[in-house]
PARO-97576 format. One record per residue (C-alpha): x, y, z. Coordinates in steps of 0.001 Angstrom, whole numbers, padded with zeros to 6 digits, always signed. Layout:
<rs>
XYZ/...
</rs>
This chain:
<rs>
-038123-022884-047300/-034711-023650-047527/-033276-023626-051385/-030923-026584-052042/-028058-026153-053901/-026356-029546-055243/-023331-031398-053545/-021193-030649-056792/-021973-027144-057354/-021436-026103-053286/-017882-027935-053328/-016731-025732-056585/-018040-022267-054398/-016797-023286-051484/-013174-023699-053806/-013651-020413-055343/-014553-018739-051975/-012739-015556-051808/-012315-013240-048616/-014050-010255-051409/-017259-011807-051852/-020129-009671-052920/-023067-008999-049859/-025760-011378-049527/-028837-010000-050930/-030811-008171-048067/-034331-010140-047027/-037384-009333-049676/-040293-007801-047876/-043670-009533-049653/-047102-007759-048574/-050250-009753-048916/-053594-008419-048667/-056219-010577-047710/-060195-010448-048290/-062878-012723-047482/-066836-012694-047436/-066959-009716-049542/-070471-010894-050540/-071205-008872-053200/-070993-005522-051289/-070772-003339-053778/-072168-000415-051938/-071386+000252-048088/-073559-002029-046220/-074388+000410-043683/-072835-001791-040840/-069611-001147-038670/-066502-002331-037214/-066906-001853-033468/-063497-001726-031626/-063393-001559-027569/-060471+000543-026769/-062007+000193-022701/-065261+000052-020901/-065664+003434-021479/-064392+003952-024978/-066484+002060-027837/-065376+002845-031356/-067752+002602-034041/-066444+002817-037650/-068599+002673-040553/-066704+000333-043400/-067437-001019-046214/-068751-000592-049721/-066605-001736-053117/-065458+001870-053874/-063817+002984-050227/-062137-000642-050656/-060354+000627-053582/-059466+003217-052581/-058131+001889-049537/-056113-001388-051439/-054618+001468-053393/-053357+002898-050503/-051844+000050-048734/-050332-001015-052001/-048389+002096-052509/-046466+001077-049210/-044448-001707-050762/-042561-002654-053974/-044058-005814-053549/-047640-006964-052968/-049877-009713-053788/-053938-009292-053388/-056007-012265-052404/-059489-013728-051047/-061022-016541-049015/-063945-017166-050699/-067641-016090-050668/-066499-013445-052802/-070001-013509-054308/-073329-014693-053300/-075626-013846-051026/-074764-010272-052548/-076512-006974-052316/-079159-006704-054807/-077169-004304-057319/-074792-007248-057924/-077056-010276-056982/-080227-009208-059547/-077348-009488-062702/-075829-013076-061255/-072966-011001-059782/-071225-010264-062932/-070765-006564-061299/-068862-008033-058131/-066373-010041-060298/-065507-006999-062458/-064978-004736-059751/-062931-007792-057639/-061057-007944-060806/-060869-004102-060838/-059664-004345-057359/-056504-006408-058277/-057554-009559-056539/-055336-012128-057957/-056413-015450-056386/-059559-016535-054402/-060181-019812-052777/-063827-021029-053562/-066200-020703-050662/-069761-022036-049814/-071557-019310-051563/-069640-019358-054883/-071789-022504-055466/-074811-020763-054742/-075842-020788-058645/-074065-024265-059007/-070541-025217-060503/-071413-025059-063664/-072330-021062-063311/-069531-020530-061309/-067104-022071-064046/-068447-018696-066517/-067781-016530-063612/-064168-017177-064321/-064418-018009-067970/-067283-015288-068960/-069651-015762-071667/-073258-015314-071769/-074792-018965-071263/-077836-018997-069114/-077319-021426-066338/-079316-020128-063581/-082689-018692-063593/-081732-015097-064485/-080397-013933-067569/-077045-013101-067934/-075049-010055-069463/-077945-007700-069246/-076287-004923-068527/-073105-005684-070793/-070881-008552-071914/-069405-010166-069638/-065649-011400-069986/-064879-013425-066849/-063058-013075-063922/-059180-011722-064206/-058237-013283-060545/-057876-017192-060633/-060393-019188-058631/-058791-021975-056648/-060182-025101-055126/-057979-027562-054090/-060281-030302-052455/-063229-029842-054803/-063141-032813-056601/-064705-033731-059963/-065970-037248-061397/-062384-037494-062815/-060434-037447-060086/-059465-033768-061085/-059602-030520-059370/-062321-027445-060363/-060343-025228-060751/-056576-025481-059836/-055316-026012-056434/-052550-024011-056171/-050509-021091-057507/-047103-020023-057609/-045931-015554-057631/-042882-014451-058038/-041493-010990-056441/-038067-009304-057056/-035400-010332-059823/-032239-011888-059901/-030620-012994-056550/-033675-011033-054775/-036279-012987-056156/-038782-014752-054079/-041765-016950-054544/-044931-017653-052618/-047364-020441-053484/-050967-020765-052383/-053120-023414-051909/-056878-022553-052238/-059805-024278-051216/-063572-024316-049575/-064393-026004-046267/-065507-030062-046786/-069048-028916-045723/-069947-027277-048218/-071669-029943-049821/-074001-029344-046843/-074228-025545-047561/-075189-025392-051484/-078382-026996-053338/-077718-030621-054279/-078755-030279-057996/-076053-027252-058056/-072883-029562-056994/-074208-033039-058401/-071174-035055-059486/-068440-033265-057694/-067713-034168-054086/-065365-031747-050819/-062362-033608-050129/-061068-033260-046724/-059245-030560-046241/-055729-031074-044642/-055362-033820-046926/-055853-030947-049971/-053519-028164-048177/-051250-031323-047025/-051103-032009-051164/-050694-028447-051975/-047965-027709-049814/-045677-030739-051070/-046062-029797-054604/-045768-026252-053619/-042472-027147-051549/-041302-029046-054863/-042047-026166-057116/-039781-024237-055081/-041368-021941-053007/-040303-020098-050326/-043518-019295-047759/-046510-020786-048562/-050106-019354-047987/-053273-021323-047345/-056564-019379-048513/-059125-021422-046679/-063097-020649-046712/-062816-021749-043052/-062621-020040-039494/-062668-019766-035686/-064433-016689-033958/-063359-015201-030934/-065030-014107-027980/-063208-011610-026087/-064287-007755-026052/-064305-007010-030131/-061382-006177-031494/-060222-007043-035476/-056732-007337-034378/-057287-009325-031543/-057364-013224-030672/-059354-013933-027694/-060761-016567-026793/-060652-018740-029930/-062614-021473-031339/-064433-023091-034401/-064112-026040-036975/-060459-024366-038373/-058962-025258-034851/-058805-029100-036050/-057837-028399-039414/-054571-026300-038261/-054135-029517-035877/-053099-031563-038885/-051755-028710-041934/-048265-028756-042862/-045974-026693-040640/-044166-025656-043994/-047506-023222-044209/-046333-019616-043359/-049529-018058-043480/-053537-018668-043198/-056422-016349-044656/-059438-017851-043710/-062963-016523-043781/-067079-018236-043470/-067441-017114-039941/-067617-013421-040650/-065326-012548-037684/-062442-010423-038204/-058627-011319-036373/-055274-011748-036289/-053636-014910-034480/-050367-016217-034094/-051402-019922-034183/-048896-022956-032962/-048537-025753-036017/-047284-029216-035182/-043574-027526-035414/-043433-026367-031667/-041064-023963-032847/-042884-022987-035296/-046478-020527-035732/-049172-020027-038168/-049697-016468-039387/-053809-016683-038984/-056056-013695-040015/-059840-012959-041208/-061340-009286-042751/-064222-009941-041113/-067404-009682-044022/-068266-007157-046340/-065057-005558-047158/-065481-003153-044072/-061206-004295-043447/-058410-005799-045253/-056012-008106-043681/-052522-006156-044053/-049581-008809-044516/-045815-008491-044513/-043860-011400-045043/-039948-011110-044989/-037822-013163-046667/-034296-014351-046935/-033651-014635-050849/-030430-016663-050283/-031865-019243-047937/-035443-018903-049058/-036665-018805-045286/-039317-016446-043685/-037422-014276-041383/-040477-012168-039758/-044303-011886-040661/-046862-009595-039471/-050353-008818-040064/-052812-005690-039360/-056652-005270-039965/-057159-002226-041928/-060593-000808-041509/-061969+000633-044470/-064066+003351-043054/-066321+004802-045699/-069784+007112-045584/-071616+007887-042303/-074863+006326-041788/-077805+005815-039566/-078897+002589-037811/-081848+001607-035722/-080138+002652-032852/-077968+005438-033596/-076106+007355-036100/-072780+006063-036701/-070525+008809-037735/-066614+009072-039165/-064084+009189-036890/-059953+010467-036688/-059022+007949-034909/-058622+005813-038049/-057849+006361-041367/-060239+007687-043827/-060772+006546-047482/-062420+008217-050178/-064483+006428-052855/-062649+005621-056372/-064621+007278-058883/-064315+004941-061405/-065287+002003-059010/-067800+004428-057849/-069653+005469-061314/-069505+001905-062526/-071188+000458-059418/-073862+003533-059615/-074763+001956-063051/-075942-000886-062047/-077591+000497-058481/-079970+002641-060669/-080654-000402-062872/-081741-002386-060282/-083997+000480-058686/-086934+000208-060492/-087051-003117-059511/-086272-002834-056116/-087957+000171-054827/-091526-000736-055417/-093697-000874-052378/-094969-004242-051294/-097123-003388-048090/-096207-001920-044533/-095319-003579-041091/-095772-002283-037570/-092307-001796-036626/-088209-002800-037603/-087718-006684-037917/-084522-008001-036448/-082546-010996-035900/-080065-011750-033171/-076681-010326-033504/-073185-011082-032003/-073630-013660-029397/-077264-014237-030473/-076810-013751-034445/-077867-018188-034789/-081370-016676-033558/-083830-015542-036309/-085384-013429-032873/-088892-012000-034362/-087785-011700-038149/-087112-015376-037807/-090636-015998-036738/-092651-013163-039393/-090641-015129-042072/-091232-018619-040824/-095196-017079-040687/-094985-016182-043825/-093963-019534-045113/-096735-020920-043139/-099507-019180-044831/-098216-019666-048032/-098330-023349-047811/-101857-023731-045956/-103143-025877-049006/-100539-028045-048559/-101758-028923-045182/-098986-027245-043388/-099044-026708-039706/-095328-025711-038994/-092723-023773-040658/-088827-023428-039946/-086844-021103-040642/-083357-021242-040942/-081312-017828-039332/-078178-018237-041201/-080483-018131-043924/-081860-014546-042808/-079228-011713-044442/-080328-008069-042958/-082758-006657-040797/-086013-005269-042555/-085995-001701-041895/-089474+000084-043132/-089564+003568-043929/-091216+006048-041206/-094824+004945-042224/-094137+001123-041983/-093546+000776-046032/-091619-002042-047104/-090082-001959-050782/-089367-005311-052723/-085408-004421-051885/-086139-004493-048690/-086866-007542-048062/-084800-009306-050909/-081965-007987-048445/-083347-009800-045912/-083711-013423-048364/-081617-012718-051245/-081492-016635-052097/-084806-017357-054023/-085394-020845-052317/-088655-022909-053218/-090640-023875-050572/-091199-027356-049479/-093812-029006-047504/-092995-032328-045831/-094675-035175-043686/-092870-035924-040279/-093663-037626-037335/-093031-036114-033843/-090109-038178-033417/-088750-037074-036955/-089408-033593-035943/-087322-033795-032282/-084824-035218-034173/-084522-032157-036960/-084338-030138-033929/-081892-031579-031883/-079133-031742-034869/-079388-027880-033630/-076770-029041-031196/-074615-031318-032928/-071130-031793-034063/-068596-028882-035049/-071463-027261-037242/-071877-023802-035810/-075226-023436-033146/-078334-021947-034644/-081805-022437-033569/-084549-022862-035937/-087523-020517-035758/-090847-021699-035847/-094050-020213-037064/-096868-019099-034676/-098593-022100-032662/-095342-024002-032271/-092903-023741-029699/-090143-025621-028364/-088209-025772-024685/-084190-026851-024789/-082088-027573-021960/-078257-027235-022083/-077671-029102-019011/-079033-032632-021058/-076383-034394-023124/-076492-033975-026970/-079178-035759-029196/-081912-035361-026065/-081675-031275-025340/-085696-030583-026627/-087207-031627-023797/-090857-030359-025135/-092527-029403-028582/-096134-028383-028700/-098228-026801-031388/-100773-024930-030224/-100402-025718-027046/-100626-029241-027283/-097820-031612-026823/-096330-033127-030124/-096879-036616-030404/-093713-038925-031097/-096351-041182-033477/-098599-038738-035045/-098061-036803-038547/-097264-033414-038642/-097399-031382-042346/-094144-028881-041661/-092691-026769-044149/-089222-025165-044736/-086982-023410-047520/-085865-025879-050070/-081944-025261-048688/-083051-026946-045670/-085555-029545-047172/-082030-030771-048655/-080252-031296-045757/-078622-027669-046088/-077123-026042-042470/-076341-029932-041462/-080184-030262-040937/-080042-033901-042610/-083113-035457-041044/-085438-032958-042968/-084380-035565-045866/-086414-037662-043913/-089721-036255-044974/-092521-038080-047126/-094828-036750-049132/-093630-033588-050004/-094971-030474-052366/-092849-027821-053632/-094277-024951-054725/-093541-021009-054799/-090438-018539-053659/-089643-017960-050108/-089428-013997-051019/-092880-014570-052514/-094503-016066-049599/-093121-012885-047461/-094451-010206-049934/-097667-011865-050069/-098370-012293-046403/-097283-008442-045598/-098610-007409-048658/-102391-009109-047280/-103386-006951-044516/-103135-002844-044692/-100158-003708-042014/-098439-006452-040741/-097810-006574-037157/-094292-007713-036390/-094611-010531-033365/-092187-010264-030851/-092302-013609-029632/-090043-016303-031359/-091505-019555-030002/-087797-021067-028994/-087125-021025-024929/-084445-022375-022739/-085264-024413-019833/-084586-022227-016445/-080998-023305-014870/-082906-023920-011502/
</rs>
């Protein structure tokens, strides 16, 4: 932004104006490294960053893991005089178990350890509720959750700030604060950048109820809108928006690329501020680098993601005029953070030269190792065996739960019989990693707390047939990203694409007989979704419901009940035939 020096003062330089005056200062290069969805990943999550160089040349890069990310932030760093770490939210929850068994008191130290500075609040930072989240960044040792706290050691509190500029609280006030001013350089080459944090407005539909109670998700251009005013007042000179929002894009994969946008952020960037330099955004996992248009036609929004994990970091250089406090040039580059080797289902995914390697941090490294072999015991005792590897859809397919979708929703099933169930949903958004047996089928508790790392209750429900067409047709509706529910064994459901939204289920049956719109039907799902959570609002709708037991429970006890549990491959959800 422009710096505006008063009418008086610019008449007396303009008098004293000499044909000897000193050289402007030269333009302040800023860099500004940008995380999102880290998750609590302390270790690498055994998962890669696939780049497609052509048809013929697929890159495979295993990335991630909090120790390589170090290591790699370190590096980057040492690049420029200035430079400013920050996150997009979902910094924490739905974490590993090493970090998500001690209410992810690990994941903010190392963060902290990492340099992070700021982080917008995402979804998942309400996971445990506000009120949790508040001694994430204050510390302290209050049980607020159903695990103890500081069992491992005290706990102090985050060092970054949180910020969350639209969540709102009974007085009108903020959670945390919505924006944040640095400053970079001294004298006549100093520059400032202010950020405005904040979550997506959905997140109310994301997070248990009884966790956010009494604080509501303002809309979100009207919070960076606010933040960028007082930001502009303040006197900054580029202003960043950390947003727990995104688009994905659909073109061959490529973390630097921008093809073939889309998502809920698209309409948010419609209305935001054109005084916004730059946007780190995050929630839909994808990784890329956009040059976006604002309202300003002559002016572009700076738009990147990291992707999830910490497997890259969003490299970005912002230059700066000093004297006129305008952005001359800004840049950005996905840095993959390529870490150990490892070994999927399908093949072993090895280092490679073609990008920069990263060796762990040793301190990171022996502090996270602490904590790993605490949680082992835990973790690593059996719990039964299953037939083969469970999966759920990935890329294009990742809103299918595929045939772990179905063992899960199965599992729910049985564990609500005395309720009356007949039907179970399950949610695949909800589903976190494959479940990957050991050569002889065994399953270990860690295994599948991967897979459901959210200890939901379970809740069974009265609907009609109606009520249930209607829970499954909000699979299609609005700007909520597409995921299909998977059912439990017996029901099945047909959609067509070609039929306009609200009447796509064109037949439910359980099994094999057609549902009824009239009749009563006992159906059970995770308490996230008996709330309303993943948009799913007409499972509110149900009467008579019984809570009872974990959703990690009911899978341990149905694999653990027979000497192996055959994996179905099946998933009860088909699409009506074009013809």
């Amino acid at each position: 932004m422009k710096k505006l020096i008063p009418l008086a003062a610019s008449a007396l330089l303009a008098a004293c104006a000499t044909t000897s005056q000193p050289a402007a200062a030269p333009p302040v290069t800023v860099q500004v490294l940008g995380l999102n969805d880290f998750h609590g990943a302390l270790e690498p999550p055994n998962q890669s960053v696939t780049i497609v160089r052509s048809e013929e040349d697929i890159v495979r890069i295993p990335a991630g893991g909090a120790a390589w990310l170090a290591s790699a932030l370190t590096t980057l760093r040492s690049q420029h005089a200035h430079s400013i770490t920050v996150a997009a939210g979902d910094m924490t929850g739905a974490s590993q178990l090493a970090s998500a068994l001690y209410l992810d008191e690990p994941s903010v130290r190392v963060l902290s350890e990492l340099g992070v500075e700021l982080n917008a609040v995402g979804n998942h930072e309400f996971d445990r509720g506000w009120r949790e989240l508040k001694r994430l960044q204050e510390g302290g040792c209050e049980k607020l959750s159903e695990r103890d706290p500081c069992k491992l050691e005290p706990f102090e509190g985050a060092s970054f700030a949180y910020l969350a500029a639209n969540v709102i609280m009974p007085d009108g006030s903020t959670l945390f604060p919505a924006t944040a001013l640095r400053s970079f350089g001294e004298g006549e080459s100093q520059v400032t950048l202010g950020f405005v944090g904040l979550t997506l407005q959905d997140t109310d539909k994301l997070v248990a109820p009884a966790g956010i109670e009494g604080i509501r998700f303002g809309d979100e251009v009207e919070a960076i809108n606010r933040g960028v005013a007082s930001l502009d007042a303040e006197g900054a000179d580029a202003i960043v928006v950390l947003i727990h929002q995104g688009i994905k894009t659909f073109a061959a994969p490529d973390p630097n690329g921008c093809g073939e946008p889309t998502g809920p952020l698209e309409r948010i960037m419609q209305g935001i501020d054109p005084r916004v330099d730059v946007i780190v955004s995050g929630h839909t996992h994808w990784a890329y680098v956009c040059e976006w248009p604002s309202s300003d036609p002559g002016h572009m929004f700076l738009l990147t993601s990291a992707g999830v994990f910490g497997a890259l970091v969003s490299d970005i250089t912002l230059e700066i005029d000093p004297a006129s406090g305008e952005v001359i040039s800004k840049s950005a580059n996905n840095v993959v953070v390529q870490s150990r080797p490892y070994r999927s289902s399908v093949r072993y995914v090895e280092n490679t030269d073609l990008y920069p390697r990263f060796e762990p941090d040793p301190g990171i490294e022996t502090y996270i190792a602490q904590y790993v072999e605490a949680a082992e015991a835990f973790t690593q005792r059996p719990i039964g065996r299953v037939s083969r590897r469970a999966d759920k859809g990935e890329g294009a397919e990742s809103n299918r739960g595929k045939e772990l979708g179905r063992l899960i929703a199965d599992a729910q099933l049985a564990a609500t019989r005395e309720a009356g169930a007949q039907i179970a949903l399950m949610n695949p958004f909800g589903i976190r990693a494959p479940l990957q047996p050991a050569e002889d089928g065994t399953l270990t508790y860690g295994d599948i707390a991967r897979t459901q790392p959210f200890n939901n209750t379970l809740v069974t429900q009265n609907f009609t047939g109606a009520q249930l067409k209607r829970v499954l047709e909000q699979q299609f509706e609005g700007e909520d990203p597409e995921q299909f529910l998977s059912p439990s064994a017996g029901f099945a459901y047909t959609f067509d694409r070609s039929r306009p939204v609200g009447d796509r289920i064109v037949a439910m049956t359980l099994d094999g007989v057609p549902i009824e719109p009239d009749a009563i039907y006992r159906v059970t799902t995770n308490s996230f979704l008996a709330s309303g959570g993943d948009s799913f609002a007409a499972l509110t709708e149900g009467t008579q419901a019984v809570e009872q037991g974990t959703d990690i429970d009911a899978l341990e006890a149905y694999i653990r009940a027979v000497p192996v549990r055959e994996v179905p491959f099946q998933d009860g959800v088909i699409e009506a035939s074009a013809d």
